[in-house]
Backbone bond lengths (Angstrom), bond angles and torsions (degrees), N, CA, C in turn:
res aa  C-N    CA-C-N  psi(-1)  N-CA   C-N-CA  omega(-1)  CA-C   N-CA-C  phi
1 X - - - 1.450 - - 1.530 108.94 -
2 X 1.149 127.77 141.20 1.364 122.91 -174.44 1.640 98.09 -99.83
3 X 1.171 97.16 150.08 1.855 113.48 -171.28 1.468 80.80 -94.06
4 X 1.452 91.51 154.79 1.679 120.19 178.97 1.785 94.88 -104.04
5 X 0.844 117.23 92.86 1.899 124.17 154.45 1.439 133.56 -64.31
6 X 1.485 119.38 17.21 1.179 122.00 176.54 1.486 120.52 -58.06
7 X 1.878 92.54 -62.45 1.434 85.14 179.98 1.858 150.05 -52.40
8 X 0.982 101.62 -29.86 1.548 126.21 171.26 1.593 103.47 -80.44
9 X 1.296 108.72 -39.36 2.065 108.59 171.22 1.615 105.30 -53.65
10 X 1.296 117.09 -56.81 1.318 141.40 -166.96 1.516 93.10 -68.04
11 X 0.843 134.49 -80.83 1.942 135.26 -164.14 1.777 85.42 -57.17
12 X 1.202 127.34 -37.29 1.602 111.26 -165.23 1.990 93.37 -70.00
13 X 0.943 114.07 -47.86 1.611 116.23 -173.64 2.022 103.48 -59.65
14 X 1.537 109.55 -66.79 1.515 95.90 164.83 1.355 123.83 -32.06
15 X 1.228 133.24 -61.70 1.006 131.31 -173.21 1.796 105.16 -45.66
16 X 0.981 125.82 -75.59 1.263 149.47 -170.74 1.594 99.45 -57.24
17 X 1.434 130.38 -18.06 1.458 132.99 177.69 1.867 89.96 -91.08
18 X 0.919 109.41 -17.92 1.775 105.81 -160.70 2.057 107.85 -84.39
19 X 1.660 88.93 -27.87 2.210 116.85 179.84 1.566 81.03 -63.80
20 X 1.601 130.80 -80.59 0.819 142.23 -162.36 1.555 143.95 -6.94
21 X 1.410 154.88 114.61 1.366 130.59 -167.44 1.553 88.56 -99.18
22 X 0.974 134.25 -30.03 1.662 127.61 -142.14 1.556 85.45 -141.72
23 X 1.753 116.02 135.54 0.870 140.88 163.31 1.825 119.30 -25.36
24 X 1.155 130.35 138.82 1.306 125.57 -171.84 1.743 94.19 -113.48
25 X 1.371 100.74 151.62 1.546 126.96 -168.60 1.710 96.43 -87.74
26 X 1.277 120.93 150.40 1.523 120.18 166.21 2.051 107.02 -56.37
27 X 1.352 94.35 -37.76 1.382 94.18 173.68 1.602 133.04 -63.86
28 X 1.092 112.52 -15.29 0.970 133.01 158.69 1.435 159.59 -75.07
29 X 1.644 95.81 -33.32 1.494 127.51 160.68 1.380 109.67 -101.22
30 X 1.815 132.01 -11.83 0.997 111.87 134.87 1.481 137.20 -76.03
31 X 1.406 127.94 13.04 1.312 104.82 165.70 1.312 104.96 -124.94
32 X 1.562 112.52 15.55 2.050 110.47 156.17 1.675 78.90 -79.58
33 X 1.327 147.29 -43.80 1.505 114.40 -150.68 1.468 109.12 -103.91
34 X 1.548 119.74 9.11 1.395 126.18 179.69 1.277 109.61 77.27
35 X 1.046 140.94 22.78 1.282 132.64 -172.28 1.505 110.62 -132.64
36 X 1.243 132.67 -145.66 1.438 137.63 -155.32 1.720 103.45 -143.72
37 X 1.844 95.46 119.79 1.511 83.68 -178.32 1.562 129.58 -67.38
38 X 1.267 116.83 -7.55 1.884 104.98 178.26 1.629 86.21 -50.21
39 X 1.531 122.20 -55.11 1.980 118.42 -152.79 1.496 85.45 -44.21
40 X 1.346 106.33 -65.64 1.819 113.48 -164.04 1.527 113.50 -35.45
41 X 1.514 102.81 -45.08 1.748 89.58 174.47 1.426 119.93 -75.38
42 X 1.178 105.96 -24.57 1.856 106.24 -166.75 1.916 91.22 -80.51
43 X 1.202 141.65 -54.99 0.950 133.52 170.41 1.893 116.34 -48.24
44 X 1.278 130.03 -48.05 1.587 132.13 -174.55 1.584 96.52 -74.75
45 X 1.324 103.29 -19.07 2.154 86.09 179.98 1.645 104.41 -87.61
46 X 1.281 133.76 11.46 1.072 141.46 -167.40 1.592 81.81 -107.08
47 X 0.913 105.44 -81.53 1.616 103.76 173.45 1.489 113.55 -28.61
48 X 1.225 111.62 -60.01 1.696 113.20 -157.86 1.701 99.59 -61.12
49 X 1.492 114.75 -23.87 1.802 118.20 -178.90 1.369 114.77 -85.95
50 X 1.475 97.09 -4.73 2.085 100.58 178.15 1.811 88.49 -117.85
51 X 1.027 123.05 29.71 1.512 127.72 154.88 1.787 97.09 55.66
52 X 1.046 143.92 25.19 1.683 138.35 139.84 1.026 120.17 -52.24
53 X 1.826 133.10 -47.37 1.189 147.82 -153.50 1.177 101.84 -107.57
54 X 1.511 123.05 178.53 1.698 136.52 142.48 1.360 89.73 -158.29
55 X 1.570 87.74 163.60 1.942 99.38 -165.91 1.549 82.94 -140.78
56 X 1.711 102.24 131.27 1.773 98.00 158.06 1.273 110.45 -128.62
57 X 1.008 127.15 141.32 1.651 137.69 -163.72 1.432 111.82 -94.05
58 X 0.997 126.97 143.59 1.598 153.94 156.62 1.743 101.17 109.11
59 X 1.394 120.92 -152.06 1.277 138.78 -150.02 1.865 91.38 -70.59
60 X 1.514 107.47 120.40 1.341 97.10 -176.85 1.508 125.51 105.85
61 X 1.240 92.86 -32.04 1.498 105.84 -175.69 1.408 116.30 -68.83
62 X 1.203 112.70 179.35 1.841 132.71 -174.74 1.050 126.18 -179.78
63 X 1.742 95.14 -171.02 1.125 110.93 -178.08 2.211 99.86 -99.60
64 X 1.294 129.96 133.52 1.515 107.05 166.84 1.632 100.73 -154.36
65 X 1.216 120.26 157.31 1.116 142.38 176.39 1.615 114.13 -39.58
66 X 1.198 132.77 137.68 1.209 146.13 -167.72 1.607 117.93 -104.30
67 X 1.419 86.63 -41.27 1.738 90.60 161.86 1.920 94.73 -156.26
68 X 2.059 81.26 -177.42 1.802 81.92 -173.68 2.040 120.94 -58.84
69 X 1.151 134.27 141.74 1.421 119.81 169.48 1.598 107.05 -58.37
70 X 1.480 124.72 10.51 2.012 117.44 157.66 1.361 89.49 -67.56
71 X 1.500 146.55 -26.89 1.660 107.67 -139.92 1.868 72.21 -148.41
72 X 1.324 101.85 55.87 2.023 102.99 145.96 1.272 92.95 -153.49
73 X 0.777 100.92 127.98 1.680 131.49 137.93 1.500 126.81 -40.07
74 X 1.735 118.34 142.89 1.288 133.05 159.62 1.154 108.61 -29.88
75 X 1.781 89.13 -63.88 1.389 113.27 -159.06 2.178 106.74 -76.88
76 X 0.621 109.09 -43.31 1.762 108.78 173.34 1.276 98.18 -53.18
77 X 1.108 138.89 -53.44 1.706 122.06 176.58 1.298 109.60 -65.10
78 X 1.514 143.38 -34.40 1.333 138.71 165.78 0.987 108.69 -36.13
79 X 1.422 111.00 -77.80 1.458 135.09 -173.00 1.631 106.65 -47.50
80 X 1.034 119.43 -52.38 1.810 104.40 156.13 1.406 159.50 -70.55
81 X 1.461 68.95 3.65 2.015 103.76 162.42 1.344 92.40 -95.44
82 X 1.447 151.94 -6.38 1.451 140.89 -165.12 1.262 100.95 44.46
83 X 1.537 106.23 74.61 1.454 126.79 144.16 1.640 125.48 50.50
84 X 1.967 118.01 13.71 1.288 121.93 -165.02 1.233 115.49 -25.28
85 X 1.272 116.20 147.46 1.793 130.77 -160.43 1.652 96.57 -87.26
86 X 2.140 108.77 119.86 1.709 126.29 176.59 1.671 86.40 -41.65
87 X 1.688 110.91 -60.19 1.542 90.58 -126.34 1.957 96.19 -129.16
88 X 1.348 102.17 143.58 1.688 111.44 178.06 1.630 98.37 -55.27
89 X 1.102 115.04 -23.36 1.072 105.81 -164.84 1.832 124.45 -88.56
90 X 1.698 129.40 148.72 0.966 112.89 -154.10 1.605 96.24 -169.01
91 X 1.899 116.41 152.67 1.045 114.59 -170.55 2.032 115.12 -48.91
92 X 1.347 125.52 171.23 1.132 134.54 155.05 1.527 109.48 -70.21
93 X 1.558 129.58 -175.53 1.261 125.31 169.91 1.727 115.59 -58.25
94 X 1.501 87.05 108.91 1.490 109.89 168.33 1.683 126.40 -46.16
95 X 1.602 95.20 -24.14 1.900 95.17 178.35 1.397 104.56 -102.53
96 X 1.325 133.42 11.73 1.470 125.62 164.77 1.460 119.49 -42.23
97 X 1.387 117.60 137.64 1.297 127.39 170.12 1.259 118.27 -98.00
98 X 1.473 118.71 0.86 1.551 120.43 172.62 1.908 109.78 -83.84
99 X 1.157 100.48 131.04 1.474 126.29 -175.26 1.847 92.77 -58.85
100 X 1.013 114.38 -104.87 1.824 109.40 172.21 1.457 113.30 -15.20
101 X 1.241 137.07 -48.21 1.018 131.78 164.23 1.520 129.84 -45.88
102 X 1.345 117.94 -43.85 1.266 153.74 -122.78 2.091 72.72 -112.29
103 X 1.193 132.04 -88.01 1.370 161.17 136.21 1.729 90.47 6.20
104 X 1.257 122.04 -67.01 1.677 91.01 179.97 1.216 128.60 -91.63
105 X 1.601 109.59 2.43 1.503 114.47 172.49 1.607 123.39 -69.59
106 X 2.203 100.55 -35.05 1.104 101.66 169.92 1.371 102.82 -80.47
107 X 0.696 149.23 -41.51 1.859 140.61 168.22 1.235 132.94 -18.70
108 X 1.730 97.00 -50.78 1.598 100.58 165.60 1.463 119.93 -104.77
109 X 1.654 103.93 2.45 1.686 92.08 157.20 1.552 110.25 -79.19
110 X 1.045 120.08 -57.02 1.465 124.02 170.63 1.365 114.13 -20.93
111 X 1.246 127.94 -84.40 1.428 116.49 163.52 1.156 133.25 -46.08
112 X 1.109 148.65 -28.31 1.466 155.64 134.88 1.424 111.43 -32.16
113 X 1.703 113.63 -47.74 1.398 101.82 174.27 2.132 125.58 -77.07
114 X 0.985 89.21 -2.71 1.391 104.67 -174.70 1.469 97.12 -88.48
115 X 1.683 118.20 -45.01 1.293 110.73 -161.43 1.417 98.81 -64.39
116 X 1.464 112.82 -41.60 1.490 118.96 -153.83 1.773 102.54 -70.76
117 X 1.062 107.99 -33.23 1.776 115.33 172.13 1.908 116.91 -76.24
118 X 0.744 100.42 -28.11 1.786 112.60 157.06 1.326 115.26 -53.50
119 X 1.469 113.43 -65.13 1.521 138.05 -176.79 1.733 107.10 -52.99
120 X 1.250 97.09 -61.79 1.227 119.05 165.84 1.830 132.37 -40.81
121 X 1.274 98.46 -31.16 1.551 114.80 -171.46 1.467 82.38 -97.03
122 X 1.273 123.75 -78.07 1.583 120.69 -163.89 1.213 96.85 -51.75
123 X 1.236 156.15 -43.56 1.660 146.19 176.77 1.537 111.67 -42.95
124 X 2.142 107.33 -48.38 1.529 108.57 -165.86 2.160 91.04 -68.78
125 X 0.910 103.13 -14.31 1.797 110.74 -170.45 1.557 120.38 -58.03
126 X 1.810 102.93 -25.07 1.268 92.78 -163.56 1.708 90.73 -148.74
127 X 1.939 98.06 149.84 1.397 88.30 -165.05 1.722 96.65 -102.16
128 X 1.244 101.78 -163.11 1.453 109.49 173.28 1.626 114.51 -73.99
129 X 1.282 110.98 -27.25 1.678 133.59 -169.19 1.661 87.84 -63.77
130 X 1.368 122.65 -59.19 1.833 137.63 -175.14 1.630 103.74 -26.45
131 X 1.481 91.50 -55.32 1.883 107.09 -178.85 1.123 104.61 -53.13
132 X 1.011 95.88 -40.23 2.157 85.61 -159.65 1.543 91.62 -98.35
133 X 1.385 141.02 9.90 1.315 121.02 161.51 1.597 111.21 -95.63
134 X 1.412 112.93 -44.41 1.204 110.43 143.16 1.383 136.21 -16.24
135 X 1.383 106.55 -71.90 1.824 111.47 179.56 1.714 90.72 -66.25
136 X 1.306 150.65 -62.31 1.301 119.75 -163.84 1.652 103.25 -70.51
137 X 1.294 147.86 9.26 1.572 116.29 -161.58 2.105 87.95 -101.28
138 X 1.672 99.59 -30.38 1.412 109.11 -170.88 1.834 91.09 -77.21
139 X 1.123 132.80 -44.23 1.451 117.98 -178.58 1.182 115.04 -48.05
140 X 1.621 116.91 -44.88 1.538 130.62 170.94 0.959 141.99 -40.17
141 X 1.698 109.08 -23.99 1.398 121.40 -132.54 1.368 123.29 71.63
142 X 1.361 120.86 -50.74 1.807 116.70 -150.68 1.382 94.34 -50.75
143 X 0.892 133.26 173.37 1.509 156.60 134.16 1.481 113.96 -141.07
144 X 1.986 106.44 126.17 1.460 121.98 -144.88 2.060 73.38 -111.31
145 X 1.257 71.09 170.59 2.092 96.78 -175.76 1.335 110.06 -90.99
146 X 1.613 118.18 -32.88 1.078 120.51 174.76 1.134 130.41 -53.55
């Protein structure tokens, strides 16, 4: 199954939009993320409609932050990727009329739904600002207890 890498692509580019004085080009944040800027725009306008981003066009223009990374979320950048799916994994046929059947489908939705609300809570837990205090305390040396 191929893993979806947005999210960690996406927080690696915030971060690096946050160093910034002057707006960054799709061309640009695609080749901090190795990739190709059309992805960069079709992924940052997802952003720019959950209000993280703003984009201004022509000579000068960019990609730049919408508000400070204190007040986004893990989870608000997830959620503006539309929520990519934790796990390959997924019920059997949902219209079965067998009882045992029936019994491990809710089983592994159940756990699946727990995982995904776990994931979810620790995402609403930590902002984008965390990352980048993080990356300077380990550049530093310090390492805090908190």
């Amino acid at each position: 199954m191929r893993q979806d890498s947005r999210l960690p692509r996406v927080l690696h580019a915030l971060l690096h939009l946050e160093r910034m004085r002057t707006p960054a080009t799709s061309e640009l944040i695609a080749r901090m993320l190795g990739t190709n800027a059309s992805v960069v725009r079709r992924t940052m306008a997802g952003l720019r409609q959950a209000g993280i981003v703003v984009s201004v066009k022509g000579h000068g223009g960019g990609w730049s932050l919408a508000r400070p990374l204190t007040e986004i979320s893990l989870l608000d950048i997830y959620q503006a990727l539309d929520a990519p799916a934790l796990f390959a994994i997924g019920i059997d046929d949902g219209q079965t009329t067998c009882l045992l059947a029936r019994a491990a489908n809710d089983a592994t939705a159940n756990a699946l739904l727990k995982a995904q609300q776990h994931f979810e809570a620790h995402l609403r837990s930590v902002s984008v600002a965390d990352l980048a205090l993080n990356f300077e305390q380990s550049r530093t040396g310090h390492k805090g207890n908190d």
